[in-house]
N, C-alpha and C positions, 0 to 999 in steps of 0.2 A: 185422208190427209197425206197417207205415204204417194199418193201420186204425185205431189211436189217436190219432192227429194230429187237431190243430182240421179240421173244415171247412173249405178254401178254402187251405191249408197245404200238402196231400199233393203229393206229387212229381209235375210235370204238371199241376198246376191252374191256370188262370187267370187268378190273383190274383198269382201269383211270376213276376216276369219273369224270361226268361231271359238269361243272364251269357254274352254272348261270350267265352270265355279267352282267343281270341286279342287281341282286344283290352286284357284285361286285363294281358294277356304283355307286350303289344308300347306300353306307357305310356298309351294312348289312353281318357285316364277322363272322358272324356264323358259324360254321360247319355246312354243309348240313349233313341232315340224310344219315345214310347209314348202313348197315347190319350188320355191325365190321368182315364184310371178306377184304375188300381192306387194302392194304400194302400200303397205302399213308398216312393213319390214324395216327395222327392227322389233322385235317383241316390245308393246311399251307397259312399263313396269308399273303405270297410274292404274293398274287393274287391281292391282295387289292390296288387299286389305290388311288392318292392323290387329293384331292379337291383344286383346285385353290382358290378358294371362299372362303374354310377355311382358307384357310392359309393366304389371306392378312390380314382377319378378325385379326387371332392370332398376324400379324405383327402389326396391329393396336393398339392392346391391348399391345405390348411389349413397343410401343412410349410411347402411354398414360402412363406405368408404368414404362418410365424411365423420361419424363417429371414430374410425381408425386416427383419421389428420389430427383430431381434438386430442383422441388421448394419445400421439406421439408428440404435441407442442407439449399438451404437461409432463411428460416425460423429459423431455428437453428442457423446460422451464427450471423441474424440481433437480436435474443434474446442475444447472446452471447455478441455482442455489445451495446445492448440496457444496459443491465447486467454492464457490464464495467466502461459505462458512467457514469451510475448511483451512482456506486462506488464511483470514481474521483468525481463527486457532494459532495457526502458525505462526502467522505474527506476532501475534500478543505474546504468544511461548519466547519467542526470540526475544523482543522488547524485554521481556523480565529476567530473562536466564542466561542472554548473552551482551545484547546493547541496547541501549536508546539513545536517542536524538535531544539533549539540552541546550534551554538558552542562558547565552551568559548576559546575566544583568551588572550593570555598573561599569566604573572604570579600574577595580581593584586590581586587575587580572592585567591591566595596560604595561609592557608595551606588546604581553602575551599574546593573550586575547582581547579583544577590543567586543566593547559594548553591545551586545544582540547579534554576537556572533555565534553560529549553530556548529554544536561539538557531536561527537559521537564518544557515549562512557562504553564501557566495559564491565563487568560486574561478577563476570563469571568465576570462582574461586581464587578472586582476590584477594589480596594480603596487600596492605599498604605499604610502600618504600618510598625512602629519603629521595625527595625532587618530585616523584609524582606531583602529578593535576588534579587533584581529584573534587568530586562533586559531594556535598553534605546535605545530610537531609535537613539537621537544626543543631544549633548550638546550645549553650548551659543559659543562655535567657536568650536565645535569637530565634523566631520561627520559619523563617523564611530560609530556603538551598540556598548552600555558600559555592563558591568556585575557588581554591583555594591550592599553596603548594604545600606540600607536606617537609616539615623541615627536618623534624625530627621524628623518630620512632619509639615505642616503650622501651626502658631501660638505657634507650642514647643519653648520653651528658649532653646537656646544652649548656652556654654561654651567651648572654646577649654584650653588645660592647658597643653599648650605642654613640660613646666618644669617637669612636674610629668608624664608625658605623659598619660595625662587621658581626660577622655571627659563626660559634666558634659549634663546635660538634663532634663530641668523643674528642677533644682538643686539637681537632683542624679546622682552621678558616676554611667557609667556604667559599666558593670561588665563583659569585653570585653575579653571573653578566648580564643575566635575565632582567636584573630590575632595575625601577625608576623610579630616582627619587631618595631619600636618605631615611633609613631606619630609622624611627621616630620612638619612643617612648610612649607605651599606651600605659593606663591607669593601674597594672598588677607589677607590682614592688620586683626589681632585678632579685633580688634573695629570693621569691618565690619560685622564678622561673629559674633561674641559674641550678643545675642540677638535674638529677636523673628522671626522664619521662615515664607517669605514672605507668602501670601496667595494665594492658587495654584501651591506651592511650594514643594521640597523636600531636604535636603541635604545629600547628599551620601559619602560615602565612602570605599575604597578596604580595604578588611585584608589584606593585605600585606603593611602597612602602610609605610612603609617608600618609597616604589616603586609607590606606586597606585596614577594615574592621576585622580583627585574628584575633589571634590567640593569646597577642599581647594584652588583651583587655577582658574585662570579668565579663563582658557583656556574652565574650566566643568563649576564651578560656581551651585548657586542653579538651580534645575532640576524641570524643568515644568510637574508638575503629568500628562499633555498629552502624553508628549512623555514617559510617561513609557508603555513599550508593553507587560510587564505581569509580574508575580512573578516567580522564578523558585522552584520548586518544587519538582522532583527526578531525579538523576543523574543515569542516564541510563545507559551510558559507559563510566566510570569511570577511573582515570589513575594515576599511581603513578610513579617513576624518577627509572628508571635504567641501570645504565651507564651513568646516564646526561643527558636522554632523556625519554621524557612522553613513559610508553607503559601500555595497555590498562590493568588492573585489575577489573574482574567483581565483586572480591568479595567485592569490592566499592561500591556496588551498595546501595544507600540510600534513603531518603528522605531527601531533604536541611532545615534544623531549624537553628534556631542560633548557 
């Protein structure tokens, strides 16, 4: 049958170089030398056979480096969570020991604060003083946080003079431009209140005096300086009436003073 082959083709000619196996065996795909007359030139590399050996070898090494990729995401995963937690720590710490974020309910606190407006307390080694804002946790029969001002402190004299509608303290009118509406007379007797604030004590009351549930009444009564849960401080998201209803105005945004 090889007498059918091209010319210069047949087994032994020439023109075909020949193919060391063992070097083919043994990796070595070099070009064999040769005179630069054969027309096969360049050495073609389809000779070269594949190493079993190597190749689990490389399969080996592709495991190992996809085992590596897995456990460098968890690694990055569990920092990320480590990260997180630590946050939420942080936070919560802060929230308890230095401020949180309240909302104010009601109209009591008008023309102050306005209804579901978001305040920022303070709590951190506080002492209550006459004019603060401050937030309550419950009153002598109320459950629910009050938003309220502090009028008086333990051992201050108080006077209510709800003729003139004024409010006297250590025997100075105060000077109450804050509020709205006319000091009104809640259900605990002037004799009781008129006089020096118990000790440990606080008496509070809303600008919006004629609405605001306080201290005028058995229901608030004087306010145990424990349960006050901090001062508030700036009104973060602020709100004013349109159409009859609170809607959020930032350009509210303040610091609470008197």
């Amino acid at each position: 049958m090889e007498k059918n082959k091209p010319e210069g083709l047949r087994r032994g000619s020439a023109d075909v170089p020949e193919i060391d196996i063992k070097r083919v065996r043994s990796g070595n795909t070099a070009a064999p030398e040769t005179d630069g007359s054969s027309k096969f030139e360049p050495y073609i590399d389809e000779y070269q056979s594949i190493d079993p050996e190597e190749n689990a070898a490389n399969a080996r090494d592709d495991i190992v480096e996809i085992r590596l990729n897995r456990s460098e995401v968890a690694a990055t995963v569990f920092d990320w969570v480590g990260s997180l937690v630590t946050a939420l720590v942080v936070v919560l710490l802060v929230m308890t020991f230095f401020f949180r974020i309240i909302d104010v309910d009601g109209k009591s606190m008008e023309p102050t604060l306005i209804d579901t407006d978001k305040v920022v307390i303070t709590n951190l080694f506080y002492t209550p003083k006459q004019g603060d804002i401050v937030i309550i946790s419950h009153a002598e029969e109320y459950a629910k946080p009050l938003v309220k001002r502090v009028i008086a402190t333990a051992g201050q004299e108080l006077r209510m003079d709800y003729e003139n509608n004024a409010v006297y303290v250590d025997g100075q009118k105060l000077d109450e431009t804050y509020i709205q509406g006319m000091t009104v007379r809640g259900d605990i007797p002037e004799s009781e209140l008129n006089g020096a604030v118990p000790e440990g004590k606080v008496f509070v009351m809303g600008d919006n005096r004629s609405i605001s549930l306080d201290s005028r009444y058995k229901q608030i009564g004087y306010i145990d300086e424990s349960s006050i849960i901090g001062k508030a401080q700036l009104d973060v998201i602020p709100h004013t009436y349109k159409d009859g209803r609170p809607a959020i105005d930032f350009s509210g945004i303040r610091y609470v003073y008197q």
